[in-house]
C-alpha positions in Angstrom: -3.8 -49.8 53.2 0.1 -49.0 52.6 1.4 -46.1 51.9 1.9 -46.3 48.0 -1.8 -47.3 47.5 -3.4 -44.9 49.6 -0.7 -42.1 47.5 -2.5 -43.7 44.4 -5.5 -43.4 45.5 -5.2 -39.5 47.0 -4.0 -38.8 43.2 -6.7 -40.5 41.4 -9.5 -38.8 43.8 -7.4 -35.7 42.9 -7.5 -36.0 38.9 -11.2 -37.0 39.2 -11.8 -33.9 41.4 -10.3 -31.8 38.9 -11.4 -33.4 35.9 -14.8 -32.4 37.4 -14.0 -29.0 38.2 -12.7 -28.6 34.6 -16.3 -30.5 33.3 -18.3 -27.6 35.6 -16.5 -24.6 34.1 -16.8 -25.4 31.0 -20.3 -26.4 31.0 -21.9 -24.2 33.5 -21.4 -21.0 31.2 -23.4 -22.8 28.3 -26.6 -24.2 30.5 -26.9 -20.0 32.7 -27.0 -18.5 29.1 -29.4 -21.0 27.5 -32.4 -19.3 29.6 -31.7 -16.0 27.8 -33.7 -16.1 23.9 -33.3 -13.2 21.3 -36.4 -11.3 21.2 -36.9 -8.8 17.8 -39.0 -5.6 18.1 -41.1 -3.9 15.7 -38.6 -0.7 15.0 -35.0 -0.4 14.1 -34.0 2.1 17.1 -31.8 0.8 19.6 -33.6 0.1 23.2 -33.3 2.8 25.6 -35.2 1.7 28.5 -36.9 -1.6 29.7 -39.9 -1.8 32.2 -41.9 -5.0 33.5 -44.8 -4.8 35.9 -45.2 -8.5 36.0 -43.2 -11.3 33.8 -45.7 -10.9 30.9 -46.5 -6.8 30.9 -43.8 -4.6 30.0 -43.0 -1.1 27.9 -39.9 -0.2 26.5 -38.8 2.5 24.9 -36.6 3.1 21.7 -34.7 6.0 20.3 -31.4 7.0 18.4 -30.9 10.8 17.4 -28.3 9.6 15.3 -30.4 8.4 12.4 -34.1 9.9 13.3 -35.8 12.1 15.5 -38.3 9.7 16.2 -39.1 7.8 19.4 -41.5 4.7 19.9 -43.0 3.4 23.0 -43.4 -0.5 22.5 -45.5 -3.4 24.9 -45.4 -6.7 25.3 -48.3 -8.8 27.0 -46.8 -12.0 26.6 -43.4 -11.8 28.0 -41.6 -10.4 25.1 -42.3 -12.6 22.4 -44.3 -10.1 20.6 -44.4 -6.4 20.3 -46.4 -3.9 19.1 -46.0 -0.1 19.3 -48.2 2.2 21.6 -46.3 5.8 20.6 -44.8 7.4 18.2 -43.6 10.9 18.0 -40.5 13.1 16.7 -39.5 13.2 20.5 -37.1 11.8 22.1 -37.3 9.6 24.7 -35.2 8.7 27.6 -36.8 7.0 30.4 -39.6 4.7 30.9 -41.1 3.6 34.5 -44.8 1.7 34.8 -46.2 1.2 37.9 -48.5 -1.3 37.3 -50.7 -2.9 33.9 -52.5 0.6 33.3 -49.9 3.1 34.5 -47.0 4.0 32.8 -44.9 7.1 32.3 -42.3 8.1 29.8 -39.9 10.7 29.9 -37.7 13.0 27.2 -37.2 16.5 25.1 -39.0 17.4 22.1 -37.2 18.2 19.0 -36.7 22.1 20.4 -35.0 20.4 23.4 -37.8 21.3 26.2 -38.6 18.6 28.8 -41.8 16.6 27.3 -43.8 13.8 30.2 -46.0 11.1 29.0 -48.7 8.8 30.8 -51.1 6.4 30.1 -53.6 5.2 32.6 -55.3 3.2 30.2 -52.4 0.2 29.2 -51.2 2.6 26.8 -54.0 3.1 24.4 -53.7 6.5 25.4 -50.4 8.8 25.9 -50.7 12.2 27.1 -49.0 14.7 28.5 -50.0 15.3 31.8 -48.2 18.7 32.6 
């Protein structure tokens, strides 16, 4: 191989290479987002705070003092494609953290601003204040 071939060769390897690179960039971005799908949610409240045990169980919580006092506590059993709500209560709520498919606590202020603490031991049939 002579010098002017193999020079044509390094520069079509070259273009290829980076006609590839270009291809991956551009395409990449497309195929990691198409695992994400929108999920709605049965309130109008912006989500505070997200908590799955497992990749079907999970609470969330919503809450936005700029439009209502109100705070819901949400589940879904299947993943996120359906929600239902669990707790609803001129509170509002801040924090959400479940330990496992029965346990699950929530955390906030009322409306006078004092500290309020919920749990449910029962997969959320049940919220009470434990303190």
């Amino acid at each position: 191989m002579n010098n002017t071939s193999h020079s044509r060769a390094v520069r079509f390897l070259s273009g290829l290479f980076y006609f590839f690179s270009i291809f991956v960039l551009i395409a990449l971005p497309g195929h990691l987002h198409s695992q994400w799908i929108p999920q709605s949610i049965p309130v109008n409240e912006p989500m505070l705070g997200l908590e799955f045990v497992n990749e079907t169980i999970g609470w969330a919580i919503t809450y936005n003092s700029s439009t209502s006092d109100t705070a819901y506590i949400i589940q879904t059993t299947n993943g996120g494609m359906n929600w239902h709500i669990q707790f609803r209560g001129d509170v509002g709520l801040y924090c959400i953290d479940a330990l496992d498919d029965n346990i699950c606590y929530a955390g906030g202020a009322d409306t006078s601003g004092f500290a309020i603490f919920l749990k449910t031991t029962n997969g959320g049939l049940n919220w009470e204040s434990p303190i």
